[in-house]
Structure formats: structure tokens, C-alpha cells
C-alpha positions in Angstrom: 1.4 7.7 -2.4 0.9 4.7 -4.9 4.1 2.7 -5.5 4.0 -0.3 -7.5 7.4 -3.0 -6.8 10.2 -2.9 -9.4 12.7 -6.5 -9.8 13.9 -5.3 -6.6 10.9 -5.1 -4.1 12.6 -5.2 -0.9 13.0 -1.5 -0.6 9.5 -0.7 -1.9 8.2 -3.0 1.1 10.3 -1.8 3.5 12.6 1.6 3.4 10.0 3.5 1.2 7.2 2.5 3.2 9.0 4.0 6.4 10.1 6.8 5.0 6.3 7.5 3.8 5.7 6.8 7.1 8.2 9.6 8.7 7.1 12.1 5.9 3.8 11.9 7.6 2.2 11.0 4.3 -1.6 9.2 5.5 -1.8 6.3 3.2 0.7 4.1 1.4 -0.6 1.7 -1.5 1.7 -0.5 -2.3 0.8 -3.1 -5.7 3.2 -5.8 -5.0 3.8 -7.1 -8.4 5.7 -10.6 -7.1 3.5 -11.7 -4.3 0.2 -10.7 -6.1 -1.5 -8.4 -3.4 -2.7 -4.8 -3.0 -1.7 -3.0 0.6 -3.1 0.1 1.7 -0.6 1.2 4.6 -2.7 4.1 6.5 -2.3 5.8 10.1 1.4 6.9 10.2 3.1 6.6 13.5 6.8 7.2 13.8 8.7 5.3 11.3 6.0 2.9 10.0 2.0 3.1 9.6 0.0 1.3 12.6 -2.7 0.0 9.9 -2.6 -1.7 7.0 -5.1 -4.4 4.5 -4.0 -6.4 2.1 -5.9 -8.3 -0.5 -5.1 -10.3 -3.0 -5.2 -9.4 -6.9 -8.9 -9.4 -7.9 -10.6 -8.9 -5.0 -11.6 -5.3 -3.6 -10.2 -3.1 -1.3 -11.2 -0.5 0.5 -9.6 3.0 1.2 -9.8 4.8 3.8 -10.5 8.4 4.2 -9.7 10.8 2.3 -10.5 8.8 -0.6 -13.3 6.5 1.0 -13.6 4.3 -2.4 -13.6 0.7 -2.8 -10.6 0.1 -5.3 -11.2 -2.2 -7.8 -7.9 -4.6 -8.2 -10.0 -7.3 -10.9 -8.0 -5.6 -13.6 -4.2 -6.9 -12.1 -4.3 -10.3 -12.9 
């Protein structure tokens, strides 16, 4: 699941991500407009993911499996 933050970014950070999490869905990418970073959220335990990488616009980031791709965030400045 990709989700990118609206004005309101709390619930993309938070309540989505654990309900991702519950859903059993194996990655969560969150582009967080406001604070400028890429997180891939991966390994879903529970209510929340047990791993996650954040980067910074511009820089890579890697995904895990089943995608196994190093995403290219240069273009989000």
C-alpha cells in the first residue's frame, strides 16, 4: 500500500498505518509530504509493522521483498 500525507497527516502516520498493519497487508510506504521522508513500514505484527526505513527525499530506498527494488525518491524534491 503506497499512501502519500494529505493537510492532515496525523492519521496517515498513525491510524492507517495500523490498520494496514491489522489487515495483514506486508509493506506500507508512506511519502510524508511535510517532513520530507519516504518510509517503507514492512513485517506486520499485530496492530503495527515491527520494521520500518526511512530516508529522506532524494536519497534511495530500498524495498524489501516482494518488490526487491531500490526506489528512487530524487524526483520528490
Amino acid at each position: 500500500m503506497v499512501e502519500v500525507t494529505s493537510s492532515r497527516p496525523e492519521p496517515d502516520r498513525g491510524a492507517k498505518r495500523h490498520c494496514c498493519a491489522r489487515a495483514g497487508i506486508p509493506l506500507y510506504l508512506l511519502v510524508d509530504r511535510e517532513k520530507k521522508t519516504v518510509t517503507v513500514f514492512s513485517e506486520p505484527k499485530d496492530d503495527d509493522y515491527v520494521a520500518d526505513v526511512r530516508v529522506p527525499f532524494g536519497r534511495p530506498l530500498a524495498l524489501p521483498e516482494p518488490f526487491a527494488f531500490e526506489l528512487d525518491t530524487s524526483e520528490l524534491f
